[in-house]
C-alpha positions in Angstrom: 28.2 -60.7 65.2 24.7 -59.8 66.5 23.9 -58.9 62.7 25.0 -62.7 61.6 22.7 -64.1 64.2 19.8 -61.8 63.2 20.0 -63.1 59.3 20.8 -66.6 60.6 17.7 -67.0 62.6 15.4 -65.1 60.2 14.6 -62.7 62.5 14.4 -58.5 61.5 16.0 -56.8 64.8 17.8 -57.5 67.3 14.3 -57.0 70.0 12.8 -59.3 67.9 16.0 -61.8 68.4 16.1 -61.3 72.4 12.4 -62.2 72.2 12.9 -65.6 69.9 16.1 -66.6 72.4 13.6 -65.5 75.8 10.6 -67.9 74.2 13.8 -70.5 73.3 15.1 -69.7 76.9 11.4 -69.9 78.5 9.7 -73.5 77.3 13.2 -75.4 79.3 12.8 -73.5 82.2 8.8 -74.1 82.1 9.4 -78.0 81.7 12.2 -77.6 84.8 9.8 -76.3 87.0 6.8 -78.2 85.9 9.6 -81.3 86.8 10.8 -80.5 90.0 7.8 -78.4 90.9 8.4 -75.3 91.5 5.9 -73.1 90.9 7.2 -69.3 91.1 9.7 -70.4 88.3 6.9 -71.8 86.2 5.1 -68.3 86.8 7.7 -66.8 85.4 9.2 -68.5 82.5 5.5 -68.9 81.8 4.7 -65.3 81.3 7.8 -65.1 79.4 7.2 -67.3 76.8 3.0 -65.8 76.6 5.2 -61.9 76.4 7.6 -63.5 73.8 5.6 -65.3 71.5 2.9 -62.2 71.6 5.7 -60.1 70.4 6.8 -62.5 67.4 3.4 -62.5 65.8 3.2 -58.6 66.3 6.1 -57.8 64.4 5.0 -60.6 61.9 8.6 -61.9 62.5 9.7 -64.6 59.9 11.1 -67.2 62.8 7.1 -67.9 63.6 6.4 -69.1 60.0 9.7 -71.4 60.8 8.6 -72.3 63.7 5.3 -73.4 61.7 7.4 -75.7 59.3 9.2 -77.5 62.3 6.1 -78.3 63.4 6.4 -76.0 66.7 4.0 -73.6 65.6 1.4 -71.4 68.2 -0.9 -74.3 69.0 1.7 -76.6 69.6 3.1 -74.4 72.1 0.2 -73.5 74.0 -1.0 -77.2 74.3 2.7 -77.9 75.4 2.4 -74.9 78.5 -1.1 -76.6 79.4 0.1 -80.2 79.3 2.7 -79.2 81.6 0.9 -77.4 83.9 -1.0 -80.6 84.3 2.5 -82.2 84.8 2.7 -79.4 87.7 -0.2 -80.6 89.4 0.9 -84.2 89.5 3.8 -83.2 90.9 2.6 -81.3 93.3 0.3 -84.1 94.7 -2.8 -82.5 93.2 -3.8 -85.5 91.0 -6.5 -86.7 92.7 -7.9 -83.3 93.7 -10.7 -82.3 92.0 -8.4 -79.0 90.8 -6.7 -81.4 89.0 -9.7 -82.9 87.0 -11.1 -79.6 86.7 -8.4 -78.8 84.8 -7.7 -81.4 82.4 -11.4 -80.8 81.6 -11.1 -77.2 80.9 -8.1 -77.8 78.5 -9.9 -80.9 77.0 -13.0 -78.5 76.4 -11.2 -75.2 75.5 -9.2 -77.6 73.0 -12.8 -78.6 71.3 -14.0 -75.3 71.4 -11.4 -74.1 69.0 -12.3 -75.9 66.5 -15.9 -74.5 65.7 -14.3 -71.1 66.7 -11.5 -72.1 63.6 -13.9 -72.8 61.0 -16.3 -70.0 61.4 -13.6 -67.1 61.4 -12.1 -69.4 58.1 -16.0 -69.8 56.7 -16.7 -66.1 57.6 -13.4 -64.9 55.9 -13.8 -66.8 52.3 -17.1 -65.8 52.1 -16.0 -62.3 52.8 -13.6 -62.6 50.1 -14.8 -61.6 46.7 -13.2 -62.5 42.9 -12.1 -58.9 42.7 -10.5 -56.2 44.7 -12.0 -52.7 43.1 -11.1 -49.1 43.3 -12.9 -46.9 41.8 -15.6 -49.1 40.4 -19.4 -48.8 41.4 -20.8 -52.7 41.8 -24.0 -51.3 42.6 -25.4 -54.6 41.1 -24.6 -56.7 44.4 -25.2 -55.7 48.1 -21.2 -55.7 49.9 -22.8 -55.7 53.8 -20.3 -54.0 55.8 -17.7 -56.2 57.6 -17.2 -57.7 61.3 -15.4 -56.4 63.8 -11.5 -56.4 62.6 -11.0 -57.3 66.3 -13.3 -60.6 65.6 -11.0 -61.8 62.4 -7.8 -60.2 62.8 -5.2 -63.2 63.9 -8.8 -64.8 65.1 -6.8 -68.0 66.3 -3.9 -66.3 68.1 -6.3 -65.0 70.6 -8.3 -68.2 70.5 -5.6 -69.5 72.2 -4.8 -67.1 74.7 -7.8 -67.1 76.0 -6.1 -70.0 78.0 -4.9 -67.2 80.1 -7.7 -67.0 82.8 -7.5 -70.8 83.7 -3.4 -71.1 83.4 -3.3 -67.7 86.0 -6.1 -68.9 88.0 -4.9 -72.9 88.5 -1.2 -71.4 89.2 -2.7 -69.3 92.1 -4.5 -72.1 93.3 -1.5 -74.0 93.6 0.1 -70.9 95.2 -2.3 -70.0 97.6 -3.8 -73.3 98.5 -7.6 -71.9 97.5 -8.6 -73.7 94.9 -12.0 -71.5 94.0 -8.9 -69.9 92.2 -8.8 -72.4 89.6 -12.4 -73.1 89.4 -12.7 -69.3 88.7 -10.1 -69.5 86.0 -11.4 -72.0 83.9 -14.9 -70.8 84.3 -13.8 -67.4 82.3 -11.5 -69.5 80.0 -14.6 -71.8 78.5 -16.7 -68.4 79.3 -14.9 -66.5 77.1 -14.1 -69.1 74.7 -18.2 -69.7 74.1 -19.0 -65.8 74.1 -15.8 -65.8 71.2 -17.8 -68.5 68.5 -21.3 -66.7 69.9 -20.3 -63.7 68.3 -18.8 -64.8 65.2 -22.3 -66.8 64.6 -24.1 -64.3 63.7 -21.7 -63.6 60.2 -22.8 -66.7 58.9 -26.3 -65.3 58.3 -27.1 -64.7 54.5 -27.5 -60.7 54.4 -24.2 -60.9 56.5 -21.9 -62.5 53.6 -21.1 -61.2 50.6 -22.9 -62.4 47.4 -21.4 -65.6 45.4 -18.3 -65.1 42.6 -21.6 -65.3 40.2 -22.9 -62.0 41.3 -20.0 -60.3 41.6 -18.7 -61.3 38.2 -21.9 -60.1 36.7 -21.5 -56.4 38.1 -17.9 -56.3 37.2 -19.4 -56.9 33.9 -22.1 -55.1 34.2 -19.6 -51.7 34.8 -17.4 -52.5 32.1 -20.3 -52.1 29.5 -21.1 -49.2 31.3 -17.7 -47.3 31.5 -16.0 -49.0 28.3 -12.6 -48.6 29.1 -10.3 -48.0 26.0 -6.8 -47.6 28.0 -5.4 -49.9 30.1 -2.7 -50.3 32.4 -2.0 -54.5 33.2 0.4 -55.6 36.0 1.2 -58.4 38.6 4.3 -58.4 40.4 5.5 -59.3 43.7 5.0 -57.8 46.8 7.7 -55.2 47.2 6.8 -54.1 43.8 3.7 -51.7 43.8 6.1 -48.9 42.7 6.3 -50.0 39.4 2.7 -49.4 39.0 2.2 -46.2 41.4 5.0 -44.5 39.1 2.2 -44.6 36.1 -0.6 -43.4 38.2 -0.6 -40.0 37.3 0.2 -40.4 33.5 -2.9 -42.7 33.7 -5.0 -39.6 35.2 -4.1 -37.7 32.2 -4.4 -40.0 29.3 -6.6 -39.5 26.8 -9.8 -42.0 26.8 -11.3 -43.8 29.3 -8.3 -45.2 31.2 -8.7 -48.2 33.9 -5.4 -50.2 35.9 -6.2 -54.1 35.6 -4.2 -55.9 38.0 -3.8 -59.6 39.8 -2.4 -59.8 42.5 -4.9 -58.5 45.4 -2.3 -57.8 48.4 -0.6 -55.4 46.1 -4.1 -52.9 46.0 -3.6 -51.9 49.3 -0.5 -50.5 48.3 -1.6 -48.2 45.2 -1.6 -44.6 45.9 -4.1 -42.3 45.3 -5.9 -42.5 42.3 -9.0 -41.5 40.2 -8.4 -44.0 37.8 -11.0 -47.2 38.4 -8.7 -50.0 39.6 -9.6 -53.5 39.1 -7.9 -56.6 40.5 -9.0 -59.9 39.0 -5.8 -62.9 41.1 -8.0 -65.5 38.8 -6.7 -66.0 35.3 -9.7 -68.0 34.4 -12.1 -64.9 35.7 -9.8 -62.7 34.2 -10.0 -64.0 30.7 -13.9 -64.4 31.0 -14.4 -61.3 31.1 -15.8 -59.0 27.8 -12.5 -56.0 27.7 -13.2 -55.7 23.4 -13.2 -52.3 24.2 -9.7 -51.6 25.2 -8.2 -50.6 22.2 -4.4 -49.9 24.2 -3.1 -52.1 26.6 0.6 -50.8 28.5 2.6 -53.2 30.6 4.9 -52.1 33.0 6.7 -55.3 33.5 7.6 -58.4 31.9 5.7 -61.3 33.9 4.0 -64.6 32.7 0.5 -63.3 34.2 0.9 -60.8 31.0 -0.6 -63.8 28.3 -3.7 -63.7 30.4 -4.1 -60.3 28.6 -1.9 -60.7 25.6 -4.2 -63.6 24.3 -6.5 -61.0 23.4 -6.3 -59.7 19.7 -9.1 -56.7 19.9 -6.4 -55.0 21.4 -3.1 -53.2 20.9 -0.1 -54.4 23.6 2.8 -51.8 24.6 6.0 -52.5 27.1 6.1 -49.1 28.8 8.0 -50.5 31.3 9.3 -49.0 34.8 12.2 -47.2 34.6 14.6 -46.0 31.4 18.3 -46.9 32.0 21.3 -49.6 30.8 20.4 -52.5 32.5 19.6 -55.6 30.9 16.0 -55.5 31.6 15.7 -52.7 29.7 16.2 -55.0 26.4 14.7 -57.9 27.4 13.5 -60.2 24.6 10.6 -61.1 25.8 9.4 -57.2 24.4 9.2 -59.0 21.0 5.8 -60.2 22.0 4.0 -56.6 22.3 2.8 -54.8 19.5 5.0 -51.8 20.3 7.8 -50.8 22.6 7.5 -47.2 24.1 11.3 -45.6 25.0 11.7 -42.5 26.5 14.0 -41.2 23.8 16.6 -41.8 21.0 18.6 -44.0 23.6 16.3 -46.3 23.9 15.3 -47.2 20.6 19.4 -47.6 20.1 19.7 -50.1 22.9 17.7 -52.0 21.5 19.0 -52.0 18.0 22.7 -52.5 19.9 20.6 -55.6 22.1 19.5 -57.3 18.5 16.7 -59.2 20.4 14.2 -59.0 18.0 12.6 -56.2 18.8 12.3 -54.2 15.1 12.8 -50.4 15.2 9.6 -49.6 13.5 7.9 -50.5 16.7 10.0 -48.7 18.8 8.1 -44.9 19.7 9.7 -42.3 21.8 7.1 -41.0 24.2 9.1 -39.4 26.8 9.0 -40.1 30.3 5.3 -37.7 31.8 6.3 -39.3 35.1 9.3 -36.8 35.4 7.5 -33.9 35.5 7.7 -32.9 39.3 11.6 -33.0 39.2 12.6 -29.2 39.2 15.0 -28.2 36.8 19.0 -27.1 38.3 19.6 -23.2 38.8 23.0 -23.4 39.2 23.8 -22.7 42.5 23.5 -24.9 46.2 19.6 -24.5 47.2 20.9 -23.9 50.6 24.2 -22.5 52.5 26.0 -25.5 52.0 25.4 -28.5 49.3 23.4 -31.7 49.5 24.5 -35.0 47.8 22.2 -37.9 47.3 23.3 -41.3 47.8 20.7 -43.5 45.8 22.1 -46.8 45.1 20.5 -49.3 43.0 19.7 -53.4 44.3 22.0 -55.8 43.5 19.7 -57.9 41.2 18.3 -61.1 40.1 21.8 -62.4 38.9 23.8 -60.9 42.1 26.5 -59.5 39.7 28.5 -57.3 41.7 28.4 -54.6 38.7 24.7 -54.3 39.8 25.0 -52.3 42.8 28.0 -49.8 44.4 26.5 -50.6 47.8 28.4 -54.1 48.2 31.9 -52.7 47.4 31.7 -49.2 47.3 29.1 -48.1 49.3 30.4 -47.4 52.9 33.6 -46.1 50.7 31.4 -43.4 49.3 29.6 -42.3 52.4 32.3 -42.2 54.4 33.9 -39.8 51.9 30.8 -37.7 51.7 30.4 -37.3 55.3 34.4 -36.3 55.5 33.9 -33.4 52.7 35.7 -30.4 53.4 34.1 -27.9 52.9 31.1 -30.1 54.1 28.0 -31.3 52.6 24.7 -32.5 53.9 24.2 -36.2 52.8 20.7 -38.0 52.1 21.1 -41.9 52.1 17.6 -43.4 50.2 18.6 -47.2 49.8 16.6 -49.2 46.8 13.7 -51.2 48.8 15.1 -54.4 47.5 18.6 -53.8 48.6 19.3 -57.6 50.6 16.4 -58.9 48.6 19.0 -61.6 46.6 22.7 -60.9 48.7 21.9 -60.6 52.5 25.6 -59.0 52.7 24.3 -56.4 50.5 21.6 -56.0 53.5 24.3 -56.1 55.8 26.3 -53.5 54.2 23.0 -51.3 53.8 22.5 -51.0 57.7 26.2 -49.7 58.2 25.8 -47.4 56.1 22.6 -46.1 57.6 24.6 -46.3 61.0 27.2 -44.6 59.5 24.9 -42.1 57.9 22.9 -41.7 61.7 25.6 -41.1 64.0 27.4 -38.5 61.8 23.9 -36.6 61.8 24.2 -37.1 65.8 27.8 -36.0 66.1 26.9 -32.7 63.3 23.9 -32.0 65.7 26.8 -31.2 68.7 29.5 -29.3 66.3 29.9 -25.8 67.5 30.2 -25.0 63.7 26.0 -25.7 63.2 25.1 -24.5 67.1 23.8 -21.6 65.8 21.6 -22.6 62.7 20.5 -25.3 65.7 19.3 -22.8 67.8 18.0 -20.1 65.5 16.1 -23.6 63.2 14.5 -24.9 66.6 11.0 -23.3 66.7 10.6 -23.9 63.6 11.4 -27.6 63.1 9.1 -28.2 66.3 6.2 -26.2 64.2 7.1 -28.4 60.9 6.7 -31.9 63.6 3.9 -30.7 64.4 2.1 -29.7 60.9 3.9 -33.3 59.6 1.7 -34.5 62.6 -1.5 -33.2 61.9 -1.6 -33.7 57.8 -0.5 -37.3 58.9 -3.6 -37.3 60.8 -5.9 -36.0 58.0 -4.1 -37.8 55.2 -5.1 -41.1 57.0 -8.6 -39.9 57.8 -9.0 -39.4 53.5 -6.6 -42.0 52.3 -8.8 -44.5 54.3 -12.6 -44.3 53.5 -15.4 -46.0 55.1 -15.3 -47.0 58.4 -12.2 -48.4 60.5 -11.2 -51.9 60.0 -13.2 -52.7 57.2 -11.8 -55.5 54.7 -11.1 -55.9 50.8 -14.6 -56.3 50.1 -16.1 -53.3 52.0 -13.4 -50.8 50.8 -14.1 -51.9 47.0 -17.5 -50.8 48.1 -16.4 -47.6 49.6 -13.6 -46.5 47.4 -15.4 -44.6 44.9 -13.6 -41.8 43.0 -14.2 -38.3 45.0 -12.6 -35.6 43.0 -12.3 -33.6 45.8 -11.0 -35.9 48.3 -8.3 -36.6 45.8 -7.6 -33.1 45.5 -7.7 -32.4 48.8 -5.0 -35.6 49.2 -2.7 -34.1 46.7 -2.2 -30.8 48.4 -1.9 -32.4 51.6 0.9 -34.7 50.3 2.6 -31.3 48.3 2.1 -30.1 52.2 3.7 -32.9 54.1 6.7 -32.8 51.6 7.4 -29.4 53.0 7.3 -29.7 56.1 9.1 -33.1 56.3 11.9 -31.2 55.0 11.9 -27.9 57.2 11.7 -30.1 59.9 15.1 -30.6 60.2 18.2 -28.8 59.6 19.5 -28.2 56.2 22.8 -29.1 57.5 21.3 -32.5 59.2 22.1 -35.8 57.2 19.5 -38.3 56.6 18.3 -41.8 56.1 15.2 -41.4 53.9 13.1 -44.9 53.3 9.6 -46.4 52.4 7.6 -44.6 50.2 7.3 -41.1 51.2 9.1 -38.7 50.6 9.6 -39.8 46.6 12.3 -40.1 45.1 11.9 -37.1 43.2 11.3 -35.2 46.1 14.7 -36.2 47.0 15.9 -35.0 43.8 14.6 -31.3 44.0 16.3 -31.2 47.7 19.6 -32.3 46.5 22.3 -30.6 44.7 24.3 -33.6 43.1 24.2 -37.6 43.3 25.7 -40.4 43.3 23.9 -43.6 42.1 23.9 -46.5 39.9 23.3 -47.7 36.6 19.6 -48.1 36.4 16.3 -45.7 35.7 17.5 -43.3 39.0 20.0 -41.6 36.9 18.0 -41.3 33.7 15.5 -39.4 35.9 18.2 -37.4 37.4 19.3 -36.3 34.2 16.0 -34.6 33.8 17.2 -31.9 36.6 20.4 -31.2 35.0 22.7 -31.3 37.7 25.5 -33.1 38.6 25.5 -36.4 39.2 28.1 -39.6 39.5 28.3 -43.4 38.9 30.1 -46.1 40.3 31.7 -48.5 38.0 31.5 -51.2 40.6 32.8 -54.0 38.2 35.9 -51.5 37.7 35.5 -52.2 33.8 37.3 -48.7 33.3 35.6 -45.8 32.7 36.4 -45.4 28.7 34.8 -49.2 28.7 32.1 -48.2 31.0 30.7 -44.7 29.1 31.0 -46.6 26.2 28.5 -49.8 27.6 26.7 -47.1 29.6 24.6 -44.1 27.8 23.5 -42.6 31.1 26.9 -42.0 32.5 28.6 -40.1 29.4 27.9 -36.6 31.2 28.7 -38.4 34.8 31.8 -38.6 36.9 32.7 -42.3 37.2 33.8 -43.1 40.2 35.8 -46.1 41.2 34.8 -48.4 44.4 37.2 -46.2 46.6 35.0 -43.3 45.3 38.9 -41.1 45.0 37.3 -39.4 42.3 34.1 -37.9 44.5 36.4 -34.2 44.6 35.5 -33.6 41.1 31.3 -33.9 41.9 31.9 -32.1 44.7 33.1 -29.3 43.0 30.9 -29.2 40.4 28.3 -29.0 43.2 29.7 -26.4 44.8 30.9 -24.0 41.8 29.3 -24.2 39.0 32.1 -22.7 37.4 33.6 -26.0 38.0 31.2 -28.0 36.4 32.9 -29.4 33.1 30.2 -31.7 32.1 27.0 -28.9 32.0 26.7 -28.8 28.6 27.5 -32.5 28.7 24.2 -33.2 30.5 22.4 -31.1 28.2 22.7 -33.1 25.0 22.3 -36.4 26.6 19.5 -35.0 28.3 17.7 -34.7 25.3 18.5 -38.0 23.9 18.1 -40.1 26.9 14.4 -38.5 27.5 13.4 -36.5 24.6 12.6 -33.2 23.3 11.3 -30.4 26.0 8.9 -29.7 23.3 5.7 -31.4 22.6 5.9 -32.5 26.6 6.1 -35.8 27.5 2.7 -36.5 28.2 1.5 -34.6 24.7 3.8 -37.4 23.4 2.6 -40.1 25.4 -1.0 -39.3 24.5 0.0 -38.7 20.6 1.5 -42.6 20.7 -1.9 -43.2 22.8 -4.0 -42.2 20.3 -2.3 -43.5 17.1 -1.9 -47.0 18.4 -5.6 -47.3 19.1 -6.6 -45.8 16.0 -4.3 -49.0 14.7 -6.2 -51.2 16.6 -9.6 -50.0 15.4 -8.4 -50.4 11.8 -7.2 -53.6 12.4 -10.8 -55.1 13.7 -12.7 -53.4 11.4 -10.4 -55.3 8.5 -10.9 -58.6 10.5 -14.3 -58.2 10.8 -14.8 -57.3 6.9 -12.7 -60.3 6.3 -14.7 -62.5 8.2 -18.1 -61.1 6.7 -19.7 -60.7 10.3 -18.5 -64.1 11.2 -16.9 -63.9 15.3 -13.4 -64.2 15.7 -13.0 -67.0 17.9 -15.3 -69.4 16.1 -12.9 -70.3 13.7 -10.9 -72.7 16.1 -13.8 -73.2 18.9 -14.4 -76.6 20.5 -17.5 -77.9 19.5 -19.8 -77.1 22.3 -18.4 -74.1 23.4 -20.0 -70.8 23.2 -18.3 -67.5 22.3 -18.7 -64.3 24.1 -19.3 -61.8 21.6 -18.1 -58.3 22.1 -20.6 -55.2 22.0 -19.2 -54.2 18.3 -19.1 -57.5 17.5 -16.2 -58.7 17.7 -14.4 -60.8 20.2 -12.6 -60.5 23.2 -10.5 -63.7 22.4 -10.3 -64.1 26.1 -13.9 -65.7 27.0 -12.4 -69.5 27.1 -10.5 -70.4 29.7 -9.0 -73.9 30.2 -6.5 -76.5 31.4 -4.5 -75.6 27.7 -4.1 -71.4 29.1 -3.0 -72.5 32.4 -0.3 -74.6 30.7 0.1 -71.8 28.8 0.8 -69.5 31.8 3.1 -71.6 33.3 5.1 -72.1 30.8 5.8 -68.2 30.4 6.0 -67.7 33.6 
């Protein structure tokens, strides 16, 4: 019931609903008092609606943006607590005391006040905001000054308002008390403090304080680029729960032969990269973005299908490849929007025959196997349990764009599964790692997802009291406590490296900032290796667990688990690369000769129906390999899901790296022969317009932006 209400009211707890029905609760009761007076109730429902609203905008909770639409947002409900305090006066016989006037003319003035204050944290923050969010990239060609206070900009107008607070407590205790020097004091620090707020914002509009015009900047981002000449390029845009789709390619990039860069658009996603030496540059304008000189990318890869792709695709100099995020049996996986790269880069023979099965118009000659270099860290089976007694993964997929129920086992066979699991006899240790979309389309998919975290949680507390694990408990407890406690401390340092520069700084300070530092990457990398091994000896290897968010990895996951149960999607071609055991749910119940058959990555898994009977038979493959009928199973399609063992993946990747740019070079060498030295985009040119000219001499193709390429976009998109 109390989950029904939280997805009703868009709220993301059930604090953060006692808070929204206390602030609900609070402006009545504030209004009741204000009416009748009494003025220990409007104390109190007073400072219940300033504690409940505060806690609302700290967890970011959804029902204030609501609250925004219904046109009861913050300022609304602070000039609605002031008006009736004035109401509170009246009623108290105060209106024609001078505490009265003194305090209509507080609120008048504190009113005006935020106004200036308003448009100088706005003014201070777009000119703070540059055209590009860098990693990586040295713009030593404009002067970034370093950036205010976070505590000056940071929800400025939130604390505008409550800055109220001195003049609201000190007319109340006037009232109270009967001394109205009180109130007088009150709104003296509330216009005080109001004044001293804009004072210091003032000096950030100074010249040397803001950061140089989209002109400037532009020019050093150019400037770089003829200076590094990228040749390989990784392109995305996504949403904002997507940033794994590009940290997954992050390492491949480190290793790829050329000059690598990541181009992407959207500029709240950067945050969100991990760790990388690679120079990272976010251009969120398409018209910037297509102005700018990239002729010396010779290999372009896109990990997702989006309409922001054309602002890249437009360009000819270049050769475009679907690498994509993930190798499985979805419907993504064959989308017929590939047609439109040059080449489409599988992982092995299965891919190149889903999309000859798919016939969307993708030919096989521009299908290459490449492997997947991204698997690398999963650590291959030995055989046998890694500890006394087997772990199981449970790594469900999201239910999808479409909502089919075939998506996802969550939604009908989730809890099923788990509860099964947690029952085993003899028992196993279960790890729960949820998609991060799960809920994103079906809330009841988001519903199922937290009882089977609950379900997940309280059999880890009631396993904690078993006799049967007392002693493990006992013998494990010095040493979890040390592992807290090293996970502590390389928290502590990992932030300190992960976060250069000073504390607080913005976008524009940290592109400044974020050069590459060889050893401060190294140094993050071993600490990361270090923090995965103690996150996992700090608790039992009998103790279930609910593992979300972005650390520990997947993979790391992998390597601690025996067998898993999952999906269809990219999770179990992964899996496959460690060779154990591993089952599917075949949530639609299509039947399981009908589901290997649709399915290539579940012909060496058990299929499992959505009462998960047949779980027994993973189990015991888990347990025994002796019992493992499907070894040699996994083997084969091993191979032809992912490739040969043999040039490795990233050899492969590379090879397909090279060859497709030495494609690309022959190709605007002929152009340029054909067009005897004339420039490629003069051809069709407006009259007027001026070409940017590449530093071979070619074009870019992406110089010209206008209203035809936004249409363009749209469309696509």
């Amino acid at each position: 019931m109390i989950s029904t209400v939280i997805r009703v009211a868009r709220v993301g707890s059930g604090s953060e609903l006692a808070a929204a029905v206390l602030m609900g609760l609070g402006y009545p009761c504030v209004m009741l008092a204000a009416l009748i007076p009494n003025i220990w109730l409007f104390a109190g429902a007073g400072a219940v609606t300033y504690v409940a609203d505060w806690y609302l905008h700290q967890k970011k909770s959804r029902l204030v943006n609501r609250l925004n639409s219904v046109r009861a947002g913050l300022p609304i409900r602070f000039l609605l607590r002031q008006l009736l305090l004035i109401l509170l006066l009246a009623r108290e016989n105060l209106a024609e005391q001078p505490v009265f006037y003194a305090t209509v003319a507080c609120f008048l003035l504190f009113y005006g006040l935020q106004a200036p204050q308003g448009a100088l944290a706005t003014f201070i923050r777009l000119r703070r905001t540059m055209p590009v969010v860098t990693r990586n990239v040295d713009l030593h060609g404009v002067r970034i000054p370093d950036a205010p206070p976070r505590a000056l900009l940071n929800r400025s107008g939130e604390k505008m308002l409550h800055l109220d607070v001195p003049a609201v407590v000190g007319v109340i205790a006037a009232v109270a008390t009967g001394r109205n020097v009180l109130a007088y004091a009150g709104v003296t620090a509330t216009l005080a403090l109001g004044t001293l707020y804009i004072l210091l914002l003032a000096p950030y509009l100074r010249r040397k304080r803001r950061v140089p015009g989209p002109g400037a900047v532009l020019k050093a981002v150019d400037t770089w680029l003829r200076e590094y000449q990228p040749t390989v390029a990784l392109y995305f845009s996504g949403s904002d729960d997507s940033a794994y789709q590009v940290n997954m390619w992050l390492d491949t990039m480190e290793q790829v032969d050329g000059r690598p860069i990541i181009i992407m658009r959207e500029r709240n996603l950067v945050p969100k990269l991990g760790d990388t030496s690679v120079p990272v540059l976010c251009i969120p304008g398409g018209q910037h973005l297509m102005a700018r000189d990239l002729s010396t990318i010779r290999v372009t890869l896109y990990p997702a299908n989006v309409g922001k792709n054309i602002h890249i695709l437009r360009v000819p100099t270049m050769k475009h490849v679907f690498i994509g995020h993930g190798d499985s049996d979805k419907l993504a996986s064959v989308n017929p929007f590939s047609k439109v790269y040059d080449e489409v880069w599988t992982a092995g023979q299965a891919g190149r025959d889903r999309y000859a099965l798919a016939d969307v118009g993708v030919r096989d000659e521009d299908i290459v196997e490449v492997g997947r270099p991204q698997l690398a860290p999963i650590q291959r089976w030995t055989g046998a349990p890694k500890n006394p007694i087997p772990t199981v993964l449970y790594a469900p997929t999201w239910e999808g764009w479409d909502g089919n129920p075939g998506n996802t086992s969550v939604l009908l066979a989730g809890e099923n599964i788990v509860r099964r699991l947690l029952a085993a006899d003899p028992p196993v240790r279960v790890i729960y790692k949820p998609h991060p979309f799960t809920g994103l389309v079906n809330k009841k998919a988001k519903a199922v997802d937290e009882r089977i975290r609950k379900l997940v949680t309280e059999a880890a507390a009631r396993r904690a009291t078993d006799p049967r694990w007392a002693k493990e408990a006992a013998a494990a407890q010095s040493g979890q406590a040390a592992a807290r406690a090293e996970l502590s401390r390389i928290e502590a340092r990992l932030a300190a490296l992960s976060s250069p520069g000073r504390k607080g700084t913005d976008e524009s300070e940290t592109s400044r900032v974020s050069l590459a530092d060889p050893h401060r990457l190294t140094a993050i990398k071993r600490l990361r290796a270090e923090w995965n091994d103690a996150y996992w000896r700090s608790f039992g290897w009998w103790e279930h667990r609910v593992v979300t968010g972005s650390q520990p990895h997947l993979y790391d996951c992998f390597n601690e688990s025996d067998g898993m149960v999952s999906d269809i999607s990219s999770v179990v071609s992964d899996f496959i690369a460690s060779g154990k055991p591993y089952a599917v749910t075949d949530s639609a119940e299509i039947g399981v000769d009908e589901f290997r058959r649709q399915n290539t990555a579940v012909r060496a898994a058990v299929i499992l129906s959505n009462s998960a009977a047949e779980l027994d038979e993973l189990l015991a493959a888990v347990a025994d390999p002796a019992a493992d009928k499907l070894a040699e199973e996994r083997r084969g399609l091993k191979r032809y899901l992912l490739g040969p063992d043999e040039p490795t993946s990233i050899e492969q990747f590379n090879a397909a790296v090279r060859a497709l740019a030495a494609k690309a070079e022959a190709r605007n060498s002929g152009v340029s022969q054909r067009l005897a030295g004339q420039r490629i985009g003069e051809l069709d040119r407006e009259d007027g317009a001026t070409p940017v000219a590449a530093p071979d001499g070619g074009s870019t193709a992406a110089a010209e932006a206008d209203d035809t390429d936004a249409a363009e976009t749209t469309a696509v998109g």
